[in-house]
Each structure stands twice: as structure tokens, then as C-alpha cells.
BALOBA-1460 file (C-alpha; in Angstrom, 3 decimals):
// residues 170
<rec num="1" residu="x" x="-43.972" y="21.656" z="25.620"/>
<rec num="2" residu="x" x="-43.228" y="21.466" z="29.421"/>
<rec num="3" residu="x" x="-43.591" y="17.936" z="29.282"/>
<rec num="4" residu="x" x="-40.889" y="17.642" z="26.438"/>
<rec num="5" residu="x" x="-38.578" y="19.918" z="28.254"/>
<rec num="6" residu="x" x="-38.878" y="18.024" z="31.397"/>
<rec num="7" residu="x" x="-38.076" y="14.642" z="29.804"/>
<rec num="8" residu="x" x="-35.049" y="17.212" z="27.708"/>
<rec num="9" residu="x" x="-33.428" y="18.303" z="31.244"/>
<rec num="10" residu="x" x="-34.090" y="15.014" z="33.090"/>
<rec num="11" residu="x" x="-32.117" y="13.066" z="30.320"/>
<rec num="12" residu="x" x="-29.980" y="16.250" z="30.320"/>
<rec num="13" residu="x" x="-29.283" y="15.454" z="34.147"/>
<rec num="14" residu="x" x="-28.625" y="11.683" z="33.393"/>
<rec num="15" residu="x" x="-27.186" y="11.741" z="30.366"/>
<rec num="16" residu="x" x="-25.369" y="14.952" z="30.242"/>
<rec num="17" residu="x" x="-25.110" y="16.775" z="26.707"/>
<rec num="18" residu="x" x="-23.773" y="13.650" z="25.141"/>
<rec num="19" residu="x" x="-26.119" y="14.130" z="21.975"/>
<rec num="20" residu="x" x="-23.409" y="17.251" z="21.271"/>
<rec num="21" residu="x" x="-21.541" y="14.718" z="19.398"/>
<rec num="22" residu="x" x="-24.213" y="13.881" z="16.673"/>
<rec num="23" residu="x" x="-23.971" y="14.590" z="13.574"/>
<rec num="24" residu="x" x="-27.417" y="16.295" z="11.888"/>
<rec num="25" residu="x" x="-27.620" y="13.606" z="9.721"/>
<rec num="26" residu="x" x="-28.095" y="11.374" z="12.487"/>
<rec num="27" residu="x" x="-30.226" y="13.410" z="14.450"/>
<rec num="28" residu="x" x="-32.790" y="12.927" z="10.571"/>
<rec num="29" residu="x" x="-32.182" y="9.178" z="11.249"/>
<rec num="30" residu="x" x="-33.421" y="9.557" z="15.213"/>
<rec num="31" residu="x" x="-36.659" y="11.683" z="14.223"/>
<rec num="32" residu="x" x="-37.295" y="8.969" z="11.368"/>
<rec num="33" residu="x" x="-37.040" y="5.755" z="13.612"/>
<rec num="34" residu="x" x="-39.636" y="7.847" z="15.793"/>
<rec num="35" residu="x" x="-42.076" y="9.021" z="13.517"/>
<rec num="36" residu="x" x="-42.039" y="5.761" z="11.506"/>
<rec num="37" residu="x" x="-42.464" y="4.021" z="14.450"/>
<rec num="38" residu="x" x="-45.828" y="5.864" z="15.173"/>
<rec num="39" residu="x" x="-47.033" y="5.296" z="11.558"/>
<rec num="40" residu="x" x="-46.270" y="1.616" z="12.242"/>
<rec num="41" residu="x" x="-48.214" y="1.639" z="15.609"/>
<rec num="42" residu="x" x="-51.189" y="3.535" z="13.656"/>
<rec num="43" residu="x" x="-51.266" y="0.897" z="10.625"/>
<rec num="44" residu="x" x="-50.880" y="-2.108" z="12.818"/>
<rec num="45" residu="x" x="-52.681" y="-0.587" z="15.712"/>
<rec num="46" residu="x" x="-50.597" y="-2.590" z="17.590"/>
<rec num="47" residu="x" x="-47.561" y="-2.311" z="19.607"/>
<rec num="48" residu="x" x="-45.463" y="-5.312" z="21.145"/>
<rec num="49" residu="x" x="-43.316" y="-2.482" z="22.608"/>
<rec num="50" residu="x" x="-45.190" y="-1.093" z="25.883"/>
<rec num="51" residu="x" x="-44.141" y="2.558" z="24.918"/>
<rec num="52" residu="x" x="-47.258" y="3.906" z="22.728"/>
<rec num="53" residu="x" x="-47.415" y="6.836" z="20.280"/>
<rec num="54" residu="x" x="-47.273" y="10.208" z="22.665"/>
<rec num="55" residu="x" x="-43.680" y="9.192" z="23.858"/>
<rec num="56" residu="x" x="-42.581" y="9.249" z="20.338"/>
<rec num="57" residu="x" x="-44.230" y="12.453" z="19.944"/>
<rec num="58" residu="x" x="-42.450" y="13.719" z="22.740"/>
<rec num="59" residu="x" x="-39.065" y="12.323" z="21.224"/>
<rec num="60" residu="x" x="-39.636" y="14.016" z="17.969"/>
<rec num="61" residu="x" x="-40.049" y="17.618" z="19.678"/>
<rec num="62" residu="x" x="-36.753" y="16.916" z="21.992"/>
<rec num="63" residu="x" x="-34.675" y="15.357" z="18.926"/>
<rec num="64" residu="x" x="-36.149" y="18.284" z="16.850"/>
<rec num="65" residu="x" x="-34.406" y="20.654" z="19.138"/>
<rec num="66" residu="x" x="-31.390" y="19.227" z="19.842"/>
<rec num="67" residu="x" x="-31.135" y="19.039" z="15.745"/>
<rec num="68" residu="x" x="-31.594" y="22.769" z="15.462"/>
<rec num="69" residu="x" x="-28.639" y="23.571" z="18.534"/>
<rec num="70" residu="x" x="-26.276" y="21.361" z="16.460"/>
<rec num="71" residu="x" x="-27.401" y="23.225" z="13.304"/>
<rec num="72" residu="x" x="-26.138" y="26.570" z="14.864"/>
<rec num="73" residu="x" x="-22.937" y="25.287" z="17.163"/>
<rec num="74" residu="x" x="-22.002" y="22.634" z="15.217"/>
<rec num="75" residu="x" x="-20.700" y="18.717" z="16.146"/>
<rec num="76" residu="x" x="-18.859" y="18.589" z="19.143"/>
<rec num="77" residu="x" x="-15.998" y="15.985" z="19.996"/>
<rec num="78" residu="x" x="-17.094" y="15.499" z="23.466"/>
<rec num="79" residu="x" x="-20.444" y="15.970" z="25.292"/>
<rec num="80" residu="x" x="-18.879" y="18.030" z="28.178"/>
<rec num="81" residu="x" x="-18.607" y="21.238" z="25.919"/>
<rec num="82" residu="x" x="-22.327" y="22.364" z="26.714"/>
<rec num="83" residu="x" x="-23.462" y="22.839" z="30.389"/>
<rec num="84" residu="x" x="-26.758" y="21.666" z="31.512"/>
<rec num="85" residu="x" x="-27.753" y="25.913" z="32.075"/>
<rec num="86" residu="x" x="-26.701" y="26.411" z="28.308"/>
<rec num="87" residu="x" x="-28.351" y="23.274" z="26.837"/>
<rec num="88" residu="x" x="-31.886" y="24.108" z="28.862"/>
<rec num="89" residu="x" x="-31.254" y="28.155" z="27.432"/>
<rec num="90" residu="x" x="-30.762" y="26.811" z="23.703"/>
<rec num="91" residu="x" x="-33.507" y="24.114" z="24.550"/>
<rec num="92" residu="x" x="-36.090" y="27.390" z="25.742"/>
<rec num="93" residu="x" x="-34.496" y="29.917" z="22.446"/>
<rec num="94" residu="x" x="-35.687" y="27.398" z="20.348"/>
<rec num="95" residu="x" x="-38.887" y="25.911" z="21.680"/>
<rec num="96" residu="x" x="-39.758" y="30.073" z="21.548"/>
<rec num="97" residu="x" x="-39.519" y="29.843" z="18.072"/>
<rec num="98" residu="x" x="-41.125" y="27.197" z="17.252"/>
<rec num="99" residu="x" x="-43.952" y="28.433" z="18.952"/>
<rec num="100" residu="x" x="-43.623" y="31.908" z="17.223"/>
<rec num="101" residu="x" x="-43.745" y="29.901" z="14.115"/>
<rec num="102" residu="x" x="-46.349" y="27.969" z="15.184"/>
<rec num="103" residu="x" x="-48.608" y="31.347" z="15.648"/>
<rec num="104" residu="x" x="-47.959" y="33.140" z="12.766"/>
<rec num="105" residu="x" x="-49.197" y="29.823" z="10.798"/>
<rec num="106" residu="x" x="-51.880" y="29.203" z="12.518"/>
<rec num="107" residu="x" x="-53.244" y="32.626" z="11.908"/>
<rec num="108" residu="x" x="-52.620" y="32.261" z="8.195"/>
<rec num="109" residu="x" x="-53.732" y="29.019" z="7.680"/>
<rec num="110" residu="x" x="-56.802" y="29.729" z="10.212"/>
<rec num="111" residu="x" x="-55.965" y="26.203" z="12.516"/>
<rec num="112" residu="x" x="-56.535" y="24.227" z="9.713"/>
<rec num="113" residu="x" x="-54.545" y="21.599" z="11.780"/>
<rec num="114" residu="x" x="-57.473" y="21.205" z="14.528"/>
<rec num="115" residu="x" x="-59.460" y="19.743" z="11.545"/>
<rec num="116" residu="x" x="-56.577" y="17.023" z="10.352"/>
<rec num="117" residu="x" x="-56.256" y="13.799" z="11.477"/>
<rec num="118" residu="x" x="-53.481" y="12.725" z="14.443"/>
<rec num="119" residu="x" x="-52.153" y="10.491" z="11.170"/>
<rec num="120" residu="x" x="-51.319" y="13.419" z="8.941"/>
<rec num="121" residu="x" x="-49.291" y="14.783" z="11.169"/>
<rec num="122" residu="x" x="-47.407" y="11.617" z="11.220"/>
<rec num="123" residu="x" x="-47.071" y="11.588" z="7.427"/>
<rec num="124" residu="x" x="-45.979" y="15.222" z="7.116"/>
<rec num="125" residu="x" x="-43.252" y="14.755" z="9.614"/>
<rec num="126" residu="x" x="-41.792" y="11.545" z="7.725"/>
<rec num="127" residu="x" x="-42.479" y="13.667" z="4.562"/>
<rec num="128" residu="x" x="-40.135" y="16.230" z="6.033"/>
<rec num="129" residu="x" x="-38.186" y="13.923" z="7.138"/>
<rec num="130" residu="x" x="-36.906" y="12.500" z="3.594"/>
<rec num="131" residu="x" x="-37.288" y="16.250" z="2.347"/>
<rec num="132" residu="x" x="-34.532" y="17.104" z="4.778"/>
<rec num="133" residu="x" x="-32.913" y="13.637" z="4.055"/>
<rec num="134" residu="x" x="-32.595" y="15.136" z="-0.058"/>
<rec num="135" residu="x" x="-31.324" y="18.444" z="1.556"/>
<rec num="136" residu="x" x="-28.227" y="16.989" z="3.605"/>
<rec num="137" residu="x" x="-27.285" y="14.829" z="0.682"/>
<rec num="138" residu="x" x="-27.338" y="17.805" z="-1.425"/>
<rec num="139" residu="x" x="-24.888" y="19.339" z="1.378"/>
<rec num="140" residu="x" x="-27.620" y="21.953" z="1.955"/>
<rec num="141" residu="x" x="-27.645" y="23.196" z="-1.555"/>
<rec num="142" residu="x" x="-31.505" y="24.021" z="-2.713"/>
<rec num="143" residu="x" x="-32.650" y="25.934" z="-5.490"/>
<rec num="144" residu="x" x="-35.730" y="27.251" z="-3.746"/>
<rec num="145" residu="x" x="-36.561" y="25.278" z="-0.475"/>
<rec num="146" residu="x" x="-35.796" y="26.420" z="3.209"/>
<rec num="147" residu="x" x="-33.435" y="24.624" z="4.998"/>
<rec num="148" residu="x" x="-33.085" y="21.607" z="6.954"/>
<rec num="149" residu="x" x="-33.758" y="24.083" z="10.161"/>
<rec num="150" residu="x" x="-37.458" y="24.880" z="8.839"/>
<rec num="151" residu="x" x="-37.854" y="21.783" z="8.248"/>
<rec num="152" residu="x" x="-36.932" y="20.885" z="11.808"/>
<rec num="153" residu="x" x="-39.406" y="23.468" z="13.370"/>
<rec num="154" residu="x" x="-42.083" y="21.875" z="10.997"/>
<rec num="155" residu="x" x="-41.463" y="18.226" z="12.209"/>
<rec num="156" residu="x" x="-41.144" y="19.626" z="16.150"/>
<rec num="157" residu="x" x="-44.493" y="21.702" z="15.113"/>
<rec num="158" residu="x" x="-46.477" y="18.674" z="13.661"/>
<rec num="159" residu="x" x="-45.326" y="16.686" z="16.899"/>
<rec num="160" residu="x" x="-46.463" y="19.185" z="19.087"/>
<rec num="161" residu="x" x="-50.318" y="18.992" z="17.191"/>
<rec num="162" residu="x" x="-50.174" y="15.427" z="17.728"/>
<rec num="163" residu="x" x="-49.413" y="15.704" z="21.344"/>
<rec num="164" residu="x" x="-52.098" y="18.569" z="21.915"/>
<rec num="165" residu="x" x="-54.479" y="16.267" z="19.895"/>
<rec num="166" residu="x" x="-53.871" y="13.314" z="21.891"/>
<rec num="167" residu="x" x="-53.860" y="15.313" z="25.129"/>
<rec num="168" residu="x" x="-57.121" y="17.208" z="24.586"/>
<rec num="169" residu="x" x="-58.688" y="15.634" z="21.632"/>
<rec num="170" residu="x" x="-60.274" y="16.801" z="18.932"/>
């Protein structure tokens, strides 16, 4: 994670908050072109693009993130409505509860994730991916499924298995 939020503020510094004007629906779009890029890398095994898997990863987390701020503030107009100090604060709120989510599954489902494969996490963030797709179409309206926010801490939690797994292994 403090490799995601140092590629966060360092594109916070050059970029500014300029992402405050996307829309969540675009921000689904973003984390699909990611993870189905890594699904393509890990069929083809292959990449003509220098770039490799773990930045994609890392791009999932970050995009993740900044989906879940614009799920609580809400589209901006123009990126200069967010400081750097209040992006990195939302950036940190929300990385802390990922992680809190990411404990209290792991002790209930007893880190079944150590034993998957770096490709299932792929295909369970493109699976939430078109979940959350079916969600926004139905402008958020579900009979019995979370949200599109769970669904963003599960795709920024699956990233973050596939970045410990390529970091350390199995």
C-alpha cells in the first residue's frame, strides 16, 4: 500500500486532483482497461507494452480509491476543489478500510487467498467489475447486493493480494 500511495501523491503533485471530475462510471471503465489488461498479459504471456502486470495492480488499488472519494463527495466541475492534504487524508481514510476489511475476511475465510492463484484475483476483480457495471446501470438499485463501494474495496483488496503475491510469492 505505500507503494500505491506514493505513485497516488506523486501523480497527485503532477497532476493535481484532476480525476475529481470523473464520473464513477468512468472510474468502472479505468479499473476494467487495467485488470483486463493483466488477464491479457497472463493469457498471452506477452506484453508489447514495456509496463508488466504489478503496475496495473498498483493502478487498480489507486483508481479503486479515487472511485470510493467520488462515491462519497460526488463529481466535481473542476479539479482544484480538493487540495493535495485532503486528497492524501481521503486517500489514507480509505486505504484504512480496506485494510480493516481486508482483516476481518481473512480471519473468516482463514487466508484462503494465500492458496489462489495470482490469476483469480484477476478474474474476480473483472467479475466485480461487470457486477458493479449491472449496479450503475441499475442507478444503484439492488434487491440484495452491496453497493458499488464494496465492490470497490473488493477489487482494491484482490489487487492488493496480487501485489503481495507478486512481491513475496507464494
Amino acid at each position: 500500500m505505500a507503494e500505491c500511495r506514493t505513485l497516488f501523491s506523486n501523480k497527485l503533485h503532477d497532476y493535481g486532483a484532476a480525476w475529481r471530475i470523473m464520473r464513477p462510471q468512468s472510474i468502472t471503465d479505468q479499473i476494467y482497461i487495467k485488470a483486463n489488461r493483466i488477464r491479457s498479459i497472463e493469457m498471452k504471456r506477452e506484453a508489447m507494452v514495456d509496463e508488466g502486470i504489478r503496475p496495473e495492480y498498483i493502478a487498480i488499488v489507486n483508481y479503486a480509491i479515487v472511485g470510493l472519494i467520488q462515491l462519497e463527495l460526488g463529481i466535481s466541475e473542476t479539479p482544484d476543489d480538493m487540495t493535495p492534504q485532503e486528497a492524501i487524508e481521503a486517500y489514507d481514510r480509505y486505504a484504512t478500510k480496506a485494510l480493516q476489511l481486508m482483516l476481518r475476511k481473512n480471519h473468516d475465510y482463514d487466508e484462503a487467498w494465500r492458496s489462489m492463484r495470482i490469476s483469480s484475483y484477476t478474474d474476480l476483480i473483472l467479475m466485480k467489475i461487470f457486477r458493479t457495471k449491472q449496479i450503475e446501470s441499475l442507478g444503484g438499485e439492488t434487491l440484495v447486493s452491496e453497493g458499488i463501494d464494496a465492490n470497490y474495496m473488493d477489487m482494491m483488496n484482490y489487487a492488493v493480494f496480487g501485489l503481495i503475491k507478486l512481491t513475496f510469492g507464494d
